[in-house]
N, C-alpha and C positions, 0 to 999 in steps of 0.2 A: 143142497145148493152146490152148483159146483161153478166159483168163481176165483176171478184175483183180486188180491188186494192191492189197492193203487196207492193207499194213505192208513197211516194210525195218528189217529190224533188224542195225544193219550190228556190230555187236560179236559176234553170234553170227554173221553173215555168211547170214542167211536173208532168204526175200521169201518173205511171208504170201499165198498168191493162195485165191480163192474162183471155182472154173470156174462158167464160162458156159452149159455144159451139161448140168447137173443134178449131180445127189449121187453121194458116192462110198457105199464100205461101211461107213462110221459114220455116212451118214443125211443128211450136207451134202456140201456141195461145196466146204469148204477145205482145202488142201492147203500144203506147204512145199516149198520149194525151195530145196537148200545153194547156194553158188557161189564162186567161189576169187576174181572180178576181176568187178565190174557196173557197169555202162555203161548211162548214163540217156540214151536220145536222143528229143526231143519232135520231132513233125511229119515224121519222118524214117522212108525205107523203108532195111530192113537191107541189104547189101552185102558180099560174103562176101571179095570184091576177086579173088579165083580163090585163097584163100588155101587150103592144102590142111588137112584135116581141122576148116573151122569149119562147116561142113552134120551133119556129124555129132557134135560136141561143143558146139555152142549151143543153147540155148533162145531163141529170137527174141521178143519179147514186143510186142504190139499194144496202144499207147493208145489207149483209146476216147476216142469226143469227145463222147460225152452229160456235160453237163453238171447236176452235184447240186445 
């Protein structure tokens, strides 16, 4: 997925994201994502460490760097 995130709403434990690549099936492109544990890291590429099962239970998320 390659999107931004607009919101963290950490009491519901959701991240409000709006994709990068067009609209879903109600017409835009925001979407929600649950999460148990999230991990804000700027300027950094992910790193899985060889750790077993985080390639298939992470969502890696890309900060863009245009600035608003």
């Amino acid at each position: 997925w390659e999107a931004e995130c607009f919101k963290i709403d950490p009491t519901n434990q959701k991240i409000h994201c709006r994709s990068a690549a067009g609209t879903n099936i109600d017409g835009n492109g925001d979407f929600v994502v649950d999460y148990d544990y999230l991990i804000v890291s700027v300027g950094a590429r992910p790193n899985t460490f060889n750790t077993p099962g985080v390639t298939e239970n992470c969502h890696f998320l890309k900060v863009s760097t245009t600035q608003y």
